[in-house]
C-alpha positions as a Markdown table, in Angstrom:
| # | Residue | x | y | z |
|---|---|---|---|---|
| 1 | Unk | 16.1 | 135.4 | 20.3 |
| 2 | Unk | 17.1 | 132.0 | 19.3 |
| 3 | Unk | 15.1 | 129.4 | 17.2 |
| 4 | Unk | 14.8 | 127.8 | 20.5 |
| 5 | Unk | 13.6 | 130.5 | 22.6 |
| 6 | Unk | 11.4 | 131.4 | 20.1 |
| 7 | Unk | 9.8 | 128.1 | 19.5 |
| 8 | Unk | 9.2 | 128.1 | 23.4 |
| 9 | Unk | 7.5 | 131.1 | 22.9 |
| 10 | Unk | 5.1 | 130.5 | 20.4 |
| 11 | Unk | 4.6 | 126.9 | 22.3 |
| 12 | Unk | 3.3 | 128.8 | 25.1 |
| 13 | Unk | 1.6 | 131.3 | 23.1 |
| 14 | Unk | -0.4 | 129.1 | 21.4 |
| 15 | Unk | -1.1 | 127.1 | 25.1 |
| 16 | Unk | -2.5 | 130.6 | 26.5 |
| 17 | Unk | -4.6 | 131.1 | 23.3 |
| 18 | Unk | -6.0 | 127.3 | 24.0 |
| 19 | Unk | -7.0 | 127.9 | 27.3 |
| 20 | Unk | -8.5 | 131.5 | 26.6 |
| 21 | Unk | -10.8 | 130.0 | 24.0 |
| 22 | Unk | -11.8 | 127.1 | 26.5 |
| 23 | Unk | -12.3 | 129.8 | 28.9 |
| 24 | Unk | -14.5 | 132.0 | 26.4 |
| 25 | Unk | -16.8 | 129.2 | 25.7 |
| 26 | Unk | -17.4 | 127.9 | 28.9 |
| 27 | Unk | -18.6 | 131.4 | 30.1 |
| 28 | Unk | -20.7 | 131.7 | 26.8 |
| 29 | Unk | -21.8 | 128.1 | 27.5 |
| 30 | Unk | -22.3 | 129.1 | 31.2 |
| 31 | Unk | -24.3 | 131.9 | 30.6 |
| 32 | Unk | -26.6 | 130.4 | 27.2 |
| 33 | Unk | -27.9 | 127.7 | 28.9 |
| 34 | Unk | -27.9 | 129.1 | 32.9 |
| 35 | Unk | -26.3 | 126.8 | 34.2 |
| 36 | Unk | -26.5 | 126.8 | 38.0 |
| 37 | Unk | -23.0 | 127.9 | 39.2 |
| 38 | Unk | -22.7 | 124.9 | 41.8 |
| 39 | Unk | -22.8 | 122.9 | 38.9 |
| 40 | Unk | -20.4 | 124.5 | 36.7 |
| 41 | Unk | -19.4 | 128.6 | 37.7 |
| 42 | Unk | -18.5 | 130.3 | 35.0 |
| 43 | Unk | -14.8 | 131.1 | 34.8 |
| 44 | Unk | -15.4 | 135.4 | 35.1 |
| 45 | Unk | -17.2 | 134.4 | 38.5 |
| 46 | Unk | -14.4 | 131.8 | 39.6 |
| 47 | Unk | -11.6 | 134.9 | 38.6 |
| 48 | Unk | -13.6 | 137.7 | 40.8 |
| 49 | Unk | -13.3 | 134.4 | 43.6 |
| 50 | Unk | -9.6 | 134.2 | 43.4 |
| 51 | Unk | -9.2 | 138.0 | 43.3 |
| 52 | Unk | -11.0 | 138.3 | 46.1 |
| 53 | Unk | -10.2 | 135.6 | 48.3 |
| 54 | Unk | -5.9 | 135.7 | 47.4 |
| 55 | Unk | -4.9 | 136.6 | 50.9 |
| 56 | Unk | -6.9 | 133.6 | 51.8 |
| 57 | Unk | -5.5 | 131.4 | 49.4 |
| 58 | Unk | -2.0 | 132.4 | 49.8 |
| 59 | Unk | -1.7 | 132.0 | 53.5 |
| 60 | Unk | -3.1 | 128.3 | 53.0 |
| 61 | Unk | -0.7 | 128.0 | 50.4 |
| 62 | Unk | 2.0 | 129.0 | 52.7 |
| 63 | Unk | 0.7 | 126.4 | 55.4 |
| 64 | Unk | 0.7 | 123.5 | 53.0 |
| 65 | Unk | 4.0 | 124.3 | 51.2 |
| 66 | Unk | 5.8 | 125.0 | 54.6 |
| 67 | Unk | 7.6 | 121.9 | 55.6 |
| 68 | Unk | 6.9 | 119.7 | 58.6 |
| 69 | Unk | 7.8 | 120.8 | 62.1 |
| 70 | Unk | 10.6 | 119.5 | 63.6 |
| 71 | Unk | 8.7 | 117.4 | 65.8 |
| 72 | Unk | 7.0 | 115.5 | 63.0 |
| 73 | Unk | 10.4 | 114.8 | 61.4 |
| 74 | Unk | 11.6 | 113.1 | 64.5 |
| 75 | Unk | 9.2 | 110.2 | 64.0 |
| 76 | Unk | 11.3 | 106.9 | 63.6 |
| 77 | Unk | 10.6 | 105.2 | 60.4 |
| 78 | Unk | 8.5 | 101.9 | 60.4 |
| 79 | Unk | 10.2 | 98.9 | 61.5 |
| 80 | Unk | 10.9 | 96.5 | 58.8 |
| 81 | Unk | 12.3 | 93.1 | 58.9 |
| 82 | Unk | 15.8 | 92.8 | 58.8 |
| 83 | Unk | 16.0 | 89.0 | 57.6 |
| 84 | Unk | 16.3 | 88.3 | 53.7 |
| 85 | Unk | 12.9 | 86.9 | 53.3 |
| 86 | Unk | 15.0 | 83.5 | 52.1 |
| 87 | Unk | 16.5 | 83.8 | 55.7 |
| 88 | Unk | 12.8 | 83.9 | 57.3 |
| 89 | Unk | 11.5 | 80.6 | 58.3 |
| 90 | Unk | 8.3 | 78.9 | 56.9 |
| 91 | Unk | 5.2 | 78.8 | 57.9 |
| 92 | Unk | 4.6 | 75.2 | 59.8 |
| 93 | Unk | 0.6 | 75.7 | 58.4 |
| 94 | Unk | -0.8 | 76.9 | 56.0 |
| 95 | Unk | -3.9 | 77.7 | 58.3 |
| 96 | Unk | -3.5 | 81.8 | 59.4 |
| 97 | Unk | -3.4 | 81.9 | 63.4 |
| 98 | Unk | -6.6 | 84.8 | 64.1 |
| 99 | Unk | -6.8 | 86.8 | 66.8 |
| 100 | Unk | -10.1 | 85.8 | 68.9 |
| 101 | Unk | -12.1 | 88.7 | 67.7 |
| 102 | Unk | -11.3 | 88.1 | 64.6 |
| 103 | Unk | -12.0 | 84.4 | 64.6 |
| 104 | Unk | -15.5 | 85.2 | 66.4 |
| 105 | Unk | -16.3 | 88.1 | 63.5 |
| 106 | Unk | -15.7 | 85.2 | 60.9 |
| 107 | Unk | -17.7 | 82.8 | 63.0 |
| 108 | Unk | -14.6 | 80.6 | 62.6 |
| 109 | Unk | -14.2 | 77.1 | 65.3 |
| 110 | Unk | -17.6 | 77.9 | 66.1 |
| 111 | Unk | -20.3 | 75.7 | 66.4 |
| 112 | Unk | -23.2 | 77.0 | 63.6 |
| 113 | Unk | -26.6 | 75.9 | 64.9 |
| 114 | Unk | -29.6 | 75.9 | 62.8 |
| 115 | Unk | -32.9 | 76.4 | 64.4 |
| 116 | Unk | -35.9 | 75.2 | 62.4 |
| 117 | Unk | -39.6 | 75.9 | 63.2 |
């Protein structure tokens, strides 16, 4: 083994001893002060979940890793402008041209009246 390889190692040695320690003290922590597993489950009772539930997990895995059916794929992309935006011309106003809907949403060229008692 190299200094290399070695120094890998003990890298992801130390990186498994973190995490065991983190996962020790939460379940102590967990357990001391009961708290209430939809808050925080204790990581023996997320484990026995995983174990149990893998052929679940993997066969979702494999539906959200497999790639996109052909179908999907033949989507044409977005059209974008072909002009060099110096190219484009410039706006005669500076004042946006609104659809109707819009314009009556934002109660815009509308008359506003006021009724007083």
């Amino acid at each position: 083994m190299t200094g290399r390889e070695r120094s890998a190692a003990a890298d992801i040695a130390v990186a498994g001893l973190a995490l065991l320690a983190i996962a020790v003290a939460l379940e102590v922590w967990t357990t001391a002060f009961r708290v209430p597993s939809y808050l925080m489950p204790a990581p023996s009772a997320v484990i026995v979940r995983l174990v149990r539930d893998a052929p679940v997990f993997a066969s979702e895995t494999l539906v959200t890793a497999s790639p996109a059916s052909a179908s999907a794929r033949a989507v044409p992309p977005v059209e974008t402008s072909s002009k060099p935006r110096a190219a484009r011309p410039r706006p005669t106003s500076t004042i946006p041209v609104l659809s109707e809907t819009l314009s009556k949403a934002l109660g815009i060229g509308m008359k506003v009246q006021y009724y007083l008692p």
